[in-house]
C-alpha positions in Angstrom: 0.0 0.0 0.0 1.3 3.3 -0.5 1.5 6.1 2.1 -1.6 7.3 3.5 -1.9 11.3 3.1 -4.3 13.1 5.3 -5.3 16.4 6.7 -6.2 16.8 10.6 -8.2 19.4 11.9 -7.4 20.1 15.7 -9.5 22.7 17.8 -9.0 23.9 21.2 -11.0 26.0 23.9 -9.6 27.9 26.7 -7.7 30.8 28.2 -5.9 32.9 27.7 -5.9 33.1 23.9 -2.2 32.9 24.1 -1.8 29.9 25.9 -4.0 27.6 23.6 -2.0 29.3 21.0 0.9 28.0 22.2 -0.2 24.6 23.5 -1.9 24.1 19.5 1.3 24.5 18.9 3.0 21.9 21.2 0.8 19.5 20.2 2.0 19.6 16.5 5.6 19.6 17.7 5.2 16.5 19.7 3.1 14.8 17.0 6.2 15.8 14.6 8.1 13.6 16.9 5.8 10.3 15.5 7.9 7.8 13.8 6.1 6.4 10.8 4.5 9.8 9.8 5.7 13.0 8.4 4.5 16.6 8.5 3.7 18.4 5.5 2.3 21.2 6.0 1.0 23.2 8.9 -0.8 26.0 10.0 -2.3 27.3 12.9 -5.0 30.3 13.2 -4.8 33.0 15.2 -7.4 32.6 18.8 -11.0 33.9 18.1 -12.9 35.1 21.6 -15.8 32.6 21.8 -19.4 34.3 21.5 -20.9 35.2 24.4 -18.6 35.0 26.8 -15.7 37.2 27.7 -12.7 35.5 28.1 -13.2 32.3 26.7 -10.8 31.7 23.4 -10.7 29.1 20.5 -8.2 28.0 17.8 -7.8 25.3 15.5 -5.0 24.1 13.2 -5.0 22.2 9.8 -2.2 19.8 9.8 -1.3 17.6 6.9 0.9 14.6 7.3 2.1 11.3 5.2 1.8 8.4 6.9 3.6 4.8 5.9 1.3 2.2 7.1 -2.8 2.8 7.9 -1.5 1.8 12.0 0.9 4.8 12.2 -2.9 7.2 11.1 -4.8 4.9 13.4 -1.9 5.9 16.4 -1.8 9.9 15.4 -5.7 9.9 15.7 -5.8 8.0 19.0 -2.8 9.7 21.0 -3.8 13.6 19.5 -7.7 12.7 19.0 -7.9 15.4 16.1 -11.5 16.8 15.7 -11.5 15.9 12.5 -9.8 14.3 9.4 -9.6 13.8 6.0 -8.1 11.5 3.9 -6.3 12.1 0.2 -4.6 9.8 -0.8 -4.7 7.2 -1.7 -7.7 7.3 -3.7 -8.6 3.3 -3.6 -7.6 0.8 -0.5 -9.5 -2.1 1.0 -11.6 0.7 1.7 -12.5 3.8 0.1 -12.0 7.1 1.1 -15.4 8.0 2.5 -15.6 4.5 4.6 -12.4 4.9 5.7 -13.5 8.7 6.7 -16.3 7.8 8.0 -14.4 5.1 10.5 -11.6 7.5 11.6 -14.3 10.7 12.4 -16.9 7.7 14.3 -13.4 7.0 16.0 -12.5 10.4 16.8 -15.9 11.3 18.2 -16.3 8.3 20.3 -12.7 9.2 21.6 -13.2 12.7 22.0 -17.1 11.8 24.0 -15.0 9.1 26.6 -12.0 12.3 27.1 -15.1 14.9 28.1 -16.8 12.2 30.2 -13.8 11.6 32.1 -12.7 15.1 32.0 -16.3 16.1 33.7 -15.5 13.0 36.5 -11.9 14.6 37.3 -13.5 18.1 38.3 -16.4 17.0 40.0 -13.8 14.2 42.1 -11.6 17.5 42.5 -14.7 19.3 43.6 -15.8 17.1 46.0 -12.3 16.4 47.3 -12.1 20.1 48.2 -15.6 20.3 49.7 -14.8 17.3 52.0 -11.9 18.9 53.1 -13.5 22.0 54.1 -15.8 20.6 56.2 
C-alpha cells in the first residue's frame, strides 16, 4: 500500500488566547516527533474570543501529514484525538475514502465523548475532594 496522506483538523478552547496558541502549537511539535508519519504542512489560526462569553478563546489548526502504514494514522488519531480528518490519498484501498472517513471521524468522536466524560469525573472528584476537606 502506499502512504496514506491526510489532513487533521485540531481545535482547542480555553484561556488565555495565548496559551492555547501555544499549546496548539506543542501539540503539532510533539506529533512531529511520530515515527512512521511526516509533516507536510501546517498551520495554525490566530485565537478567536468565543461568542458570548468574555474570556473564553478558541483555535484550531490544519495539519497535513504522510503516513507509511494505515496503523501509524490509526496511532496519530488515537494519542492527538484530532476533531477531524480527511483522507487524500490514496484514492482506492481495501476501503474507500469515504468508509475509511467515515471510520476515523466515528473514532475520533467516540474518543473525544470518553476524554469529556472523564474530564467532567476529574473536576467533579476535585470538587468534592475540596468540599470534603473543608468541612
Amino acid at each position: 500500500m502506499n502512504n496514506i496522506h491526510a489532513i487533521l483538523i485540531f481545535e482547542i478552547m480555553g484561556r488565555p488566547a495565548e496559551y492555547i496558541k501555544q499549546t496548539l502549537s506543542q501539540l503539532i511539535e510533539r506529533m512531529h516527533q511520530e515515527k512512521g508519519c511526516k509533516i507536510e504542512s501546517k498551520k495554525v489560526f490566530d485565537p478567536k474570543l468565543v461568542e458570548n462569553q468574555k474570556d473564553i478563546f478558541t483555535t484550531f489548526a490544519e495539519v497535513e501529514i504522510d503516513c507509511e502504514k494505515f496503523e501509524d494514522l490509526v496511532r496519530i488519531v488515537y494519542t492527538y484525538m484530532p476533531s477531524h480528518l480527511d483522507i487524500t490519498r490514496p484514492q482506492q484501498s481495501s476501503l474507500n475514502n469515504s468508509e475509511l472517513n467515515y471510520l476515523m471521524n466515528e473514532l475520533a468522536m467516540k474518543l473525544h465523548q470518553y476524554d469529556e466524560v472523564a474530564k467532567r469525573i476529574i473536576i467533579e472528584r476535585d470538587y468534592l475532594k475540596r468540599y470534603i476537606e473543608e468541612l
